[in-house]
Backbone as a chain_set.jsonl record, in Angstrom:
{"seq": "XXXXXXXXXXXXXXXXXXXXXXXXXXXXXXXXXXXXXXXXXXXXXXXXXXXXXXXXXXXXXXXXXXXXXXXXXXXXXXXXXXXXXXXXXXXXXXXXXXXXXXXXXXXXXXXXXXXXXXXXXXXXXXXXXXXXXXXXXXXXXXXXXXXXXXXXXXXXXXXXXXXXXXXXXX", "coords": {"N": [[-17.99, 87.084, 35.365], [-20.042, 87.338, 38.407], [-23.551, 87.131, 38.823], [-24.825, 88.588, 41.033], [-22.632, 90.841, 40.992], [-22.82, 91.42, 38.433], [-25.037, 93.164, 38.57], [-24.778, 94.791, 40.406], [-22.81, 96.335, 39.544], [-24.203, 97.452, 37.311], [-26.29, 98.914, 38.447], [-25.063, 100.619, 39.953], [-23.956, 102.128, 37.914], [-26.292, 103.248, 37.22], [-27.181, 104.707, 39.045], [-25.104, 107.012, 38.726], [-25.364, 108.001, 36.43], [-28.517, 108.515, 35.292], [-29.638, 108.416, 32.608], [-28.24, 106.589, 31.436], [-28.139, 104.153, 28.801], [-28.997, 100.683, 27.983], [-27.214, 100.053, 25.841], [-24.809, 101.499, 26.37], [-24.11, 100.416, 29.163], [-23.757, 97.936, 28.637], [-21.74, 98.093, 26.899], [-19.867, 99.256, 28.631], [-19.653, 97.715, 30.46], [-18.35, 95.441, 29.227], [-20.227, 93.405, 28.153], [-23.319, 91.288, 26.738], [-26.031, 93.096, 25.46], [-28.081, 92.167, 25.182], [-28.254, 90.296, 27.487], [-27.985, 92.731, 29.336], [-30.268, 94.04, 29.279], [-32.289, 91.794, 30.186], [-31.402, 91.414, 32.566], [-32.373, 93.847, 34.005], [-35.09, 93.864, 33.159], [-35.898, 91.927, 34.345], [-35.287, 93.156, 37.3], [-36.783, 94.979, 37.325], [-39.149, 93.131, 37.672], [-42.101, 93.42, 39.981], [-43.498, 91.787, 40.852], [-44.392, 88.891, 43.239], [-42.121, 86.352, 43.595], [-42.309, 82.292, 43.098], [-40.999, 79.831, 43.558], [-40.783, 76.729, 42.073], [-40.401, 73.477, 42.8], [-39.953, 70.332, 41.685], [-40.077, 67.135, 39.755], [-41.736, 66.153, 38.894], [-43.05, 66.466, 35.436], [-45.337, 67.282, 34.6], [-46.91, 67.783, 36.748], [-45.129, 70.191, 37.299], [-45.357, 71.751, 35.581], [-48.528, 72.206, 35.202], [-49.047, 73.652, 37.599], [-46.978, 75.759, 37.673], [-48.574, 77.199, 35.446], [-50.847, 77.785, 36.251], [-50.139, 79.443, 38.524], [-48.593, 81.592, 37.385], [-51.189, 82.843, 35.892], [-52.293, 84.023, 38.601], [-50.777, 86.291, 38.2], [-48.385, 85.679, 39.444], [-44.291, 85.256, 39.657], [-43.321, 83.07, 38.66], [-40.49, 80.243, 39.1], [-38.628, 77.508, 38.46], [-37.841, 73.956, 39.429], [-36.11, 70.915, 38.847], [-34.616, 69.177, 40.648], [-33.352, 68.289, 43.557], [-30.968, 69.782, 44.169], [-30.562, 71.409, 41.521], [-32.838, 73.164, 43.264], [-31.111, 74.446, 45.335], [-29.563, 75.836, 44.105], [-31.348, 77.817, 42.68], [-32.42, 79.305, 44.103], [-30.797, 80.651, 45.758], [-29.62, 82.273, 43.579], [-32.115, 83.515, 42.558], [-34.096, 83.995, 44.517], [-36.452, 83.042, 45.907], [-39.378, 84.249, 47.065], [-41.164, 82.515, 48.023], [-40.777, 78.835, 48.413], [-42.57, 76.062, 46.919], [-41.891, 72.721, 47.848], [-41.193, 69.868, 46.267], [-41.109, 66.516, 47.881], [-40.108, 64.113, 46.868], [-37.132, 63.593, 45.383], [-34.463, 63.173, 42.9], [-31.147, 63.525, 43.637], [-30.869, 65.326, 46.334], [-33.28, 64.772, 48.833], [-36.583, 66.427, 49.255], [-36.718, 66.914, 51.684], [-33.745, 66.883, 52.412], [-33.074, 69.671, 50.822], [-35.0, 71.58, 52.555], [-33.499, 71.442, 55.301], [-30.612, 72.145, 54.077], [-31.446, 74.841, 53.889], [-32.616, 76.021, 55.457], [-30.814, 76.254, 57.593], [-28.838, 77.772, 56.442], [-28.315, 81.252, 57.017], [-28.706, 83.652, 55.639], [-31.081, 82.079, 53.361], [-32.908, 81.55, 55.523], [-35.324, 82.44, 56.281], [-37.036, 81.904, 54.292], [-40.154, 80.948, 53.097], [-41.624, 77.823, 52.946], [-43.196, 75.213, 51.334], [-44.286, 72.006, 51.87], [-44.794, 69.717, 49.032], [-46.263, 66.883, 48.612], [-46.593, 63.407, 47.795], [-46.209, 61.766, 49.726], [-48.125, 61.424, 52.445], [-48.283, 60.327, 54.866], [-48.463, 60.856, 58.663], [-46.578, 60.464, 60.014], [-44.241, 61.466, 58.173], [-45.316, 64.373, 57.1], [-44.991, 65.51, 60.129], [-42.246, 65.21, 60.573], [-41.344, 66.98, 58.23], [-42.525, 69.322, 58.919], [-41.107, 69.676, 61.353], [-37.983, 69.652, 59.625], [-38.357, 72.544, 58.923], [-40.658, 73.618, 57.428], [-42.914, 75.096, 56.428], [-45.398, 74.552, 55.869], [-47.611, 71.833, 54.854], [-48.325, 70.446, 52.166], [-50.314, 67.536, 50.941], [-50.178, 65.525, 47.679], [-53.339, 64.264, 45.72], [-53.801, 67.114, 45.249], [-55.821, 70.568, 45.809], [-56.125, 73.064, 44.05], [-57.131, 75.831, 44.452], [-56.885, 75.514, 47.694], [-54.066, 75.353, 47.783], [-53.169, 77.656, 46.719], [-54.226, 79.515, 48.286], [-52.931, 79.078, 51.236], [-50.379, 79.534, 49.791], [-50.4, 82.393, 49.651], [-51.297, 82.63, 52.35], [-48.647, 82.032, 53.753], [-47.055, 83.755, 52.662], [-47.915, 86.307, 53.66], [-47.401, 86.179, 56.512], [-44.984, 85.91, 56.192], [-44.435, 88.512, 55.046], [-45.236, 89.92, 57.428]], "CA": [[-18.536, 87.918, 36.41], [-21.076, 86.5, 39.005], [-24.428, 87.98, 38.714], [-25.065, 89.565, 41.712], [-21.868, 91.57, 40.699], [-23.002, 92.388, 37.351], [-26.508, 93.859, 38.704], [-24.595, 95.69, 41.395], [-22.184, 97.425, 38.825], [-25.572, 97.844, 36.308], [-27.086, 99.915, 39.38], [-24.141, 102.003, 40.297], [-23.709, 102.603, 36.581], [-27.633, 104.082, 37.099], [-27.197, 106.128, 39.853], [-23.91, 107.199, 38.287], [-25.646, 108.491, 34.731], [-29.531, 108.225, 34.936], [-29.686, 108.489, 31.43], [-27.35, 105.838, 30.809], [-28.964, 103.493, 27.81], [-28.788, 99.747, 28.24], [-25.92, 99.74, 24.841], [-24.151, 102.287, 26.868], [-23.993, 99.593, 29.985], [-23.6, 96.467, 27.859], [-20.429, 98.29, 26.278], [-18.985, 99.741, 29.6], [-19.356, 95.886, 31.027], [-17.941, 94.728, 28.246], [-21.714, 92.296, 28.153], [-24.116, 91.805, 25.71], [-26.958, 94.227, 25.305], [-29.65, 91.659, 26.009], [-28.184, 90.23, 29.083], [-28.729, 93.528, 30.27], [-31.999, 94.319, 29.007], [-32.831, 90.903, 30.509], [-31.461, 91.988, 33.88], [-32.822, 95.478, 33.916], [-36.538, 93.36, 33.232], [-35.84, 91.133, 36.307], [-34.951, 93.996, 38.564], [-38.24, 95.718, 37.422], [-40.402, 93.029, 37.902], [-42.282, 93.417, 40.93], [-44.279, 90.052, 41.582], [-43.97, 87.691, 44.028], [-41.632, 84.789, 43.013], [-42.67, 81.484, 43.501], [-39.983, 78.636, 42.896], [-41.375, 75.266, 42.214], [-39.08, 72.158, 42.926], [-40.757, 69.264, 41.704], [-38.843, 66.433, 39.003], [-42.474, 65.261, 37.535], [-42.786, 67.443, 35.006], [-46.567, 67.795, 34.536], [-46.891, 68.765, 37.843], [-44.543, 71.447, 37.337], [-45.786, 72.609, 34.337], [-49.516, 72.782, 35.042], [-48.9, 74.56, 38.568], [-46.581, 77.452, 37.308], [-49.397, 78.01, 34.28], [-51.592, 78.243, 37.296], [-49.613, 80.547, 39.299], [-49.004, 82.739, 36.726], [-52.684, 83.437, 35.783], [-52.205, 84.69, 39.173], [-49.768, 86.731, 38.028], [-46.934, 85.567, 40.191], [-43.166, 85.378, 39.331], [-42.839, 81.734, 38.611], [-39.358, 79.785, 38.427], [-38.591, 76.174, 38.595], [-36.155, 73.249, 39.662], [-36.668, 69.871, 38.617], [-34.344, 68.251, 41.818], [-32.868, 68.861, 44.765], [-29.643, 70.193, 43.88], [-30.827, 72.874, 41.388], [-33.404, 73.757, 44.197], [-30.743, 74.933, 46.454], [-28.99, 76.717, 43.172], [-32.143, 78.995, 42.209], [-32.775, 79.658, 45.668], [-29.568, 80.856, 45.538], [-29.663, 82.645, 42.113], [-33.251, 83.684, 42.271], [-34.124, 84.418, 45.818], [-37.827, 83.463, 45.799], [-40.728, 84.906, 48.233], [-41.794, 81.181, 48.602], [-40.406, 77.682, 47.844], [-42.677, 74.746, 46.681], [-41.136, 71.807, 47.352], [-41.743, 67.869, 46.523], [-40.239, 65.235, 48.817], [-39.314, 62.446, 46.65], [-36.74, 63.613, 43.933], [-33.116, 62.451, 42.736], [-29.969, 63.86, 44.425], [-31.318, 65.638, 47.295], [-34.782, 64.858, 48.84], [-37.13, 67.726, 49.837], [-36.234, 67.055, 53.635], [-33.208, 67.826, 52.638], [-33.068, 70.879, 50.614], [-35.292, 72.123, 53.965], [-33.132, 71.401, 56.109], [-30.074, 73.228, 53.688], [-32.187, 76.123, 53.475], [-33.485, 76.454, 56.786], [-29.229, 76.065, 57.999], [-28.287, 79.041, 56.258], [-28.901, 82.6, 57.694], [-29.181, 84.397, 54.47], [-31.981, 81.931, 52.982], [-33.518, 80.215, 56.157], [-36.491, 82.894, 56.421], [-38.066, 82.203, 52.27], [-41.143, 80.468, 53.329], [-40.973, 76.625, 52.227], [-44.08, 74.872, 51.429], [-43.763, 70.57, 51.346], [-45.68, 69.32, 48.303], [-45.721, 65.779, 48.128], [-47.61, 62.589, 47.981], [-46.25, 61.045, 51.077], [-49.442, 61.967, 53.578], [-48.108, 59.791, 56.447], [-48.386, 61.458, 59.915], [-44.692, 60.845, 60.445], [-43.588, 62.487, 57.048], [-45.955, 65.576, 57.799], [-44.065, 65.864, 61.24], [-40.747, 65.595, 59.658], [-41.301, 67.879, 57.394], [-42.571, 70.424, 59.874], [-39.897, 69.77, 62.136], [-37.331, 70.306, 58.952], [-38.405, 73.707, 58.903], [-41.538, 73.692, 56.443], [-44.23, 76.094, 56.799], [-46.681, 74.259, 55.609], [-47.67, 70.572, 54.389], [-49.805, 69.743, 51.463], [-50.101, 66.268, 50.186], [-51.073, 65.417, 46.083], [-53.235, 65.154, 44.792], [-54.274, 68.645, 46.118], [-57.122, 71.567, 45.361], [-55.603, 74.273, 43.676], [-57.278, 76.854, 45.027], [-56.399, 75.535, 48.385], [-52.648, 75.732, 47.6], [-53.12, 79.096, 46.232], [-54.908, 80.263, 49.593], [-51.945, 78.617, 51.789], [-49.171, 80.242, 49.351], [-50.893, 83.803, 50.41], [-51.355, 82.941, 53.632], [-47.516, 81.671, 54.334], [-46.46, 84.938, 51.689], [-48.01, 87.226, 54.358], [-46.58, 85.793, 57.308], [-43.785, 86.492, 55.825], [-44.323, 90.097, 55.298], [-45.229, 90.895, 58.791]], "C": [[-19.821, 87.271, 36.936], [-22.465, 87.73, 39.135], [-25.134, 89.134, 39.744], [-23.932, 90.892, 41.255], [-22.115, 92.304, 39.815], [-24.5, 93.348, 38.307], [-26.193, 94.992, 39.983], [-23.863, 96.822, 40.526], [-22.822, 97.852, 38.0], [-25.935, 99.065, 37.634], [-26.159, 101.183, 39.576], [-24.053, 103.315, 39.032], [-24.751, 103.764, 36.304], [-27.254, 104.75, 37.714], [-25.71, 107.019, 38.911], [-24.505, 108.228, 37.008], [-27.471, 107.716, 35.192], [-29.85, 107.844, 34.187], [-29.258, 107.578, 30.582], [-28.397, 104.635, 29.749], [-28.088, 102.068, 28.323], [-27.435, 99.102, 27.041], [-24.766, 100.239, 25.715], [-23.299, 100.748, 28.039], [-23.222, 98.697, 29.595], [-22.072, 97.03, 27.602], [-19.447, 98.347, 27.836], [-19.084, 98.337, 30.675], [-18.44, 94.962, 30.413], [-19.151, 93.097, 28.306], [-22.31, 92.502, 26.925], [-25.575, 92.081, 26.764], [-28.187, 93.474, 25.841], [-29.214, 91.251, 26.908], [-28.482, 91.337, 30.091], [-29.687, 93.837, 29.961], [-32.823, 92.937, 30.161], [-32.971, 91.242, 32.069], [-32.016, 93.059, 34.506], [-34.538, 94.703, 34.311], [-36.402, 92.469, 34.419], [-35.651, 92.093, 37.299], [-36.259, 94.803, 38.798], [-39.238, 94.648, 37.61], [-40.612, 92.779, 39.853], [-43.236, 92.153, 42.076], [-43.411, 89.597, 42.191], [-43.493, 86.497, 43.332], [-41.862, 83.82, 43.599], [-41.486, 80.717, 42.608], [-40.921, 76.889, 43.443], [-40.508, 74.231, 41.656], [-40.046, 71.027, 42.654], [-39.963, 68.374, 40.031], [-40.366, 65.742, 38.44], [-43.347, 66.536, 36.74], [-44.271, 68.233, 34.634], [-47.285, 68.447, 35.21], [-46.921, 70.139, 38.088], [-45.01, 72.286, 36.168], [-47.279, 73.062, 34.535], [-49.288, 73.87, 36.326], [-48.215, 75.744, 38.178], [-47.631, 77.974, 36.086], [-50.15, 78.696, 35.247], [-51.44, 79.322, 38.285], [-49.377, 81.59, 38.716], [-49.78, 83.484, 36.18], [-52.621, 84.007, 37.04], [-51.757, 85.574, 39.213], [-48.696, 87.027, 39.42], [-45.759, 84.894, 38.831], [-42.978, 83.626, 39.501], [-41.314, 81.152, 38.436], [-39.345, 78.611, 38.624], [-37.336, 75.482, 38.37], [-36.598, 72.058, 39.507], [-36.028, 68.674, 39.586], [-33.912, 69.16, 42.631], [-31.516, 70.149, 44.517], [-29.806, 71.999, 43.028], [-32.01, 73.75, 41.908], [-32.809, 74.91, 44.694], [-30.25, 76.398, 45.184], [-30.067, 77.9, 43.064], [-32.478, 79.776, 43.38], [-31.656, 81.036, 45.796], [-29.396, 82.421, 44.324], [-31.14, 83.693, 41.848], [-33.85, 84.54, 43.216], [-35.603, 84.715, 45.729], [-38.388, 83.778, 46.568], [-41.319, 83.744, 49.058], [-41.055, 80.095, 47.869], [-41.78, 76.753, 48.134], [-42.127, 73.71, 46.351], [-41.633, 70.208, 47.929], [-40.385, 67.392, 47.241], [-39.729, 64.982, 48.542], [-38.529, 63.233, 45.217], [-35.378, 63.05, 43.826], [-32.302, 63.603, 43.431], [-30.263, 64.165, 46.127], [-32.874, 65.562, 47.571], [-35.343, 66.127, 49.278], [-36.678, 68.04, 51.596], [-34.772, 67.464, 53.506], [-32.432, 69.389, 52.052], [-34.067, 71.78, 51.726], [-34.519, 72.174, 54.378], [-31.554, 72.579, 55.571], [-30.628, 74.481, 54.244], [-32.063, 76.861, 54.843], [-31.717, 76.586, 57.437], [-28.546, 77.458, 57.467], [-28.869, 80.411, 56.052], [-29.506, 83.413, 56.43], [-31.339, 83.721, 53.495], [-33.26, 81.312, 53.891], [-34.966, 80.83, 56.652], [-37.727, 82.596, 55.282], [-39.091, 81.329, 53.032], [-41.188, 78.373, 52.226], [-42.653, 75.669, 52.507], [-43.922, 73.393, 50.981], [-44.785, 70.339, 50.926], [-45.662, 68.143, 47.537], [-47.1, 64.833, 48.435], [-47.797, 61.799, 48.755], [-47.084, 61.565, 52.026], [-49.165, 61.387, 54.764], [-48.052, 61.019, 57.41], [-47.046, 62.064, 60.193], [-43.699, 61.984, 59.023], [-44.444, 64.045, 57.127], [-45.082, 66.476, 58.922], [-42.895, 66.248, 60.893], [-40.705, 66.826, 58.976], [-41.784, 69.298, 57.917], [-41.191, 70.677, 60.818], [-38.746, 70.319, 61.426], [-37.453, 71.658, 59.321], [-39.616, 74.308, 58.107], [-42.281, 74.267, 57.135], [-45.252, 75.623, 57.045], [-46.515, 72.994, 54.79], [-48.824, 70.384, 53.352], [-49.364, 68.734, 50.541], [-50.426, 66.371, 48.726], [-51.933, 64.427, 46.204], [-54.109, 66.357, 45.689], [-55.151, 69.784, 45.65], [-56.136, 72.729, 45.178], [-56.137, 75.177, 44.51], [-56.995, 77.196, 46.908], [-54.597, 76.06, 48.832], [-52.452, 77.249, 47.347], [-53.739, 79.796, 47.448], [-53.526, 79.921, 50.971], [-50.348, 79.283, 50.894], [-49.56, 81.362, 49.792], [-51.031, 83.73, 51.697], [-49.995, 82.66, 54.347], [-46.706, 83.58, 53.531], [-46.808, 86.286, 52.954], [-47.638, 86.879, 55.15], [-45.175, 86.137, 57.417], [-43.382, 87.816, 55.667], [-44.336, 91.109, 56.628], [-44.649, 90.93, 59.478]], "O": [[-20.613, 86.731, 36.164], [-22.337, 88.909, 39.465], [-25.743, 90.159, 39.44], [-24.469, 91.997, 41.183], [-21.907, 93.516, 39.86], [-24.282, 94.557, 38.374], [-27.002, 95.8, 40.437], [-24.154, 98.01, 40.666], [-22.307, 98.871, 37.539], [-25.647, 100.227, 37.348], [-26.431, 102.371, 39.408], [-24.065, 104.546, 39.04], [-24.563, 104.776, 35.629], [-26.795, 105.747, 37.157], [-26.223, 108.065, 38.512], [-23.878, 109.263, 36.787], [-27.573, 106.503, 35.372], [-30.499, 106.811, 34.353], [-29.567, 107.497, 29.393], [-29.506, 104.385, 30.222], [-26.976, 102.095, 28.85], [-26.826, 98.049, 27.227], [-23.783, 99.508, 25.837], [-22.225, 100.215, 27.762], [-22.092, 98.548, 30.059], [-21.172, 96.376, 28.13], [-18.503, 97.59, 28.062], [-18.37, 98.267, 31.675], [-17.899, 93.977, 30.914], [-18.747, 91.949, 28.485], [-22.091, 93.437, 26.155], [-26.0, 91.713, 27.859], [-29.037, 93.887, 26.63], [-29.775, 91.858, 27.82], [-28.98, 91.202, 31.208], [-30.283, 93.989, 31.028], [-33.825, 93.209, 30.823], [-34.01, 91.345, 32.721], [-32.071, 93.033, 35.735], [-35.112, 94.879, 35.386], [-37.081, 92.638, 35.432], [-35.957, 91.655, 38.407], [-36.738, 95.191, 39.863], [-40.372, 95.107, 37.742], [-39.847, 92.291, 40.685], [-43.451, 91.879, 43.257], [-42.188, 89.648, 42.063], [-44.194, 85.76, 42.638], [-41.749, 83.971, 44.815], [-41.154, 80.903, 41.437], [-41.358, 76.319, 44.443], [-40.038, 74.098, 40.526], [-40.947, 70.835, 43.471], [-39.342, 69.107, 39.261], [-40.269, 64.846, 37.602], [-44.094, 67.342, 37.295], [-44.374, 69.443, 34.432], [-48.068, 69.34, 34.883], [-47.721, 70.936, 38.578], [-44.905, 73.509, 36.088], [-47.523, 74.2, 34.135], [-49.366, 75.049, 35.98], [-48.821, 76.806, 38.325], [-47.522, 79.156, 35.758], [-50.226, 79.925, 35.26], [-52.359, 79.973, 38.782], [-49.779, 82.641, 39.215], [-49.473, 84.639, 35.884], [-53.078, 85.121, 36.78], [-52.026, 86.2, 40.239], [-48.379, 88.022, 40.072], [-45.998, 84.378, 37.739], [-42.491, 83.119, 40.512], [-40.781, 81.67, 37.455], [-40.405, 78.351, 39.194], [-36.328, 75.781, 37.729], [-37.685, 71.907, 40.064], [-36.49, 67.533, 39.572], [-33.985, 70.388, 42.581], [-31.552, 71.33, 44.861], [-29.487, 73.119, 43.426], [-32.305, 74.805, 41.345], [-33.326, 76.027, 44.7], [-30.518, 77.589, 45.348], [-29.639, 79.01, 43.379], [-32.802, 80.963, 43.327], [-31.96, 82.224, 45.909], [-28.977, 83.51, 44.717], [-31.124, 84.552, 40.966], [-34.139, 85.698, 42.914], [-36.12, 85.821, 45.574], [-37.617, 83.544, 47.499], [-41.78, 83.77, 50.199], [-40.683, 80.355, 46.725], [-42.161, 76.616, 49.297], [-41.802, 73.413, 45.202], [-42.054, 69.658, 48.946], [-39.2, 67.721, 47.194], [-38.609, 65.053, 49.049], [-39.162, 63.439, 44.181], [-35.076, 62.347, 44.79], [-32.921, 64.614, 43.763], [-29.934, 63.374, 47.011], [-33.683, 66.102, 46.818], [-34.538, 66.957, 49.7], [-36.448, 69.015, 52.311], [-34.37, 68.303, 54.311], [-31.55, 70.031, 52.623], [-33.744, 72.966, 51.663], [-34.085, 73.29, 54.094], [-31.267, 73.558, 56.259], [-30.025, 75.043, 55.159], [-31.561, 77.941, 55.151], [-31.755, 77.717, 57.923], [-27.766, 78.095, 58.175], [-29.687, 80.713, 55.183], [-30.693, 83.728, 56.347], [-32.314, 84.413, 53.2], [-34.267, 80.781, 53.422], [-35.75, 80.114, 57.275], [-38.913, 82.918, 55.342], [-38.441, 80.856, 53.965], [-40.791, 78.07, 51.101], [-43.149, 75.508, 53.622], [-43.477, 73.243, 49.843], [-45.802, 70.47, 51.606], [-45.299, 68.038, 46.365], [-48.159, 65.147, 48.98], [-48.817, 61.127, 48.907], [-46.484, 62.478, 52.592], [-49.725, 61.83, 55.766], [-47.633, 62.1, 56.994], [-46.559, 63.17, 60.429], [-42.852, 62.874, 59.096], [-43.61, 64.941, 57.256], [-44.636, 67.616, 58.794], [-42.498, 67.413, 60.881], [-39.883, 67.678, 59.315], [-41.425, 70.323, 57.338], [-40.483, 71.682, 60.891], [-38.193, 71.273, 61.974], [-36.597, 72.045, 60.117], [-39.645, 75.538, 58.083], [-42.408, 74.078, 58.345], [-46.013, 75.89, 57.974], [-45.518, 72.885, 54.077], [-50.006, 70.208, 53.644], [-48.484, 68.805, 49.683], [-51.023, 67.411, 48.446], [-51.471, 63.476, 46.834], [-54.898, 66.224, 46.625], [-54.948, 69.739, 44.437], [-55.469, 73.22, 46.089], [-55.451, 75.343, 45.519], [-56.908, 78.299, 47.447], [-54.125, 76.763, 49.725], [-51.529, 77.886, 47.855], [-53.59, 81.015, 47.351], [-53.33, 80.922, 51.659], [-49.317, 79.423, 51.552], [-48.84, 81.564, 50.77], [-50.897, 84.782, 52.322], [-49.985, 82.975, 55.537], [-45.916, 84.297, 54.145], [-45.958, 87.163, 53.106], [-46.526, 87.329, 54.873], [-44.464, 86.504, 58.353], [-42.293, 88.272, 56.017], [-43.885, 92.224, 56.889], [-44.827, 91.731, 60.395]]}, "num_chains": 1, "name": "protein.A"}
């Protein structure tokens, strides 16, 4: 069963029986008990998700510590490919995404993204170390919100994720 499916027949199951206990669910899915507990805690949380695409891993690791002291909804993709997947799977508030990685480059998981109706509004921020003029452009033109080269000022990035995050709200 594909997960939007389970979390649609978890909900009905709620309105259906308020009361219903997450064993109750798990059984009448025929699932286990923590997959839905797990799902149940993803549906309640209410932060902003941030997905960060980036394949060097220190990168990715100090930036989501960083984002989550913000307390945002961090997730992460280490190429192109399972970019498009979490995107997909996840359905974040904002994408950070590096340029240069293996399968698909950042130009073109943009350009995916931005191509299909369902995901081509998520806000897409290019975070890379190519600073040329012409890769800037490109990467606007893709569809990118917003351009910031490495190495980069946190608190800048974090003022530019809020300011593309509201944009988005209005």
């Amino acid at each position: 069963m594909e997960q939007e499916q389970i979390i649609k027949d978890i909900l009905e199951l709620i309105e259906q029986q308020p009361d219903i206990t997450n064993k109750e669910i798990a059984r009448s899915l025929s699932l286990p008990e923590n997959m839905i507990k797990d799902l149940l805690e993803e549906l309640s949380d209410t932060r902003q998700k941030i997905l960060i695409v980036d394949d060097e891993l220190d990168t990715l690791t100090a930036l989501k510590r960083a984002l989550e002291a913000d307390n945002y909804n961090v997730v992460e993709a280490a190429d192109g490919l399972s970019a498009i997947e979490m995107v997909k799977a996840e359905k974040p508030d904002v994408v950070l995404l590096d340029l240069m990685m293996p399968e698909i480059d950042g130009f073109g998981v943009c350009k995916r993204l931005r191509l299909d109706p369902i995901y081509k509004q998520i806000p897409i921020i290019m975070l890379t170390a190519k600073g040329d003029l012409s890769d800037k452009i490109e990467g606007i033109e893709m569809g990118a919100d917003d351009y910031v080269t490495k190495p980069f000022n946190l608190h800048e990035l974090k003022a530019r994720i809020k300011m593309v995050l509201r944009r988005a709200q209005d």
